[in-house]
N, C-alpha and C positions, 0 to 999 in steps of 0.2 A: 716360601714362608718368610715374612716379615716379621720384628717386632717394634712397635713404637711405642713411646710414652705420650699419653693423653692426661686430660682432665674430666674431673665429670662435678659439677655442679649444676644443681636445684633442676633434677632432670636430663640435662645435656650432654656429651661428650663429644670435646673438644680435643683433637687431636692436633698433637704438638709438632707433626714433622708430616708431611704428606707419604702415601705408601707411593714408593716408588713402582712405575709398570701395573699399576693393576688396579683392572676398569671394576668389576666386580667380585666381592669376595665374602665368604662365609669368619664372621670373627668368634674369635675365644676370647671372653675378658676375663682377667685375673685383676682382682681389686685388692686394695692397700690400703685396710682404713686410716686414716692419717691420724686417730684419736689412739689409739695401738700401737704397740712398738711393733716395730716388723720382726718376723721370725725371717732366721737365714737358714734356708737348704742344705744340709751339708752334704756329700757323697758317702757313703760309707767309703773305710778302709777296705782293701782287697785283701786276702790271703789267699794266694793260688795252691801253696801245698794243701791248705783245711780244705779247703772249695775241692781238689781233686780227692781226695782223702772222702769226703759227705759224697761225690760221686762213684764211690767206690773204685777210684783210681788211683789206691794209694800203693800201689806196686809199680806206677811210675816212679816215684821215688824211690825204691828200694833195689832197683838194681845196683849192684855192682859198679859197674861200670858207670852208673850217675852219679858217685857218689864224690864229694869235693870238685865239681865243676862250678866254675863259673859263668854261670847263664849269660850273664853281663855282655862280660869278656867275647864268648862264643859266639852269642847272634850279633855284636856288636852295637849294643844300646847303653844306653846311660841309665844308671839307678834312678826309679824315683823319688 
């Protein structure tokens, strides 16, 4: 999967950068009207305790023994 950025005027699309490797292919266009301010995508935020909590896994949390660990720390990742 490829993406490139095209043009399309009075009927035509005119792509701006050739698809690398690939003789034939099936496209998705997502269009941008240019008269339109563009909306940007955002990702939602995560919350892993509520997400296990809504999955009925909120006794992961509740152990004893879970309790003031640092996850971070433990698996050795960085905050994000």
């Amino acid at each position: 999967m490829q993406a490139v950025k095209a043009l399309y005027k009075q009927g035509q699309i005119q792509l701006l950068e050739p698809l690398q490797g690939i003789t034939e292919a099936e496209l998705f266009i997502i269009v941008l009207d240019k008269t339109e301010p563009t909306v940007r995508c955002q990702m939602p935020t995560t919350h892993s305790e509520q997400d296990f909590k809504t999955l009925g896994l909120a006794s992961f949390f509740d152990a004893n023994e879970d309790n003031n660990v640092d996850w971070e720390d433990m698996f050795d990742v960085k905050p994000r």
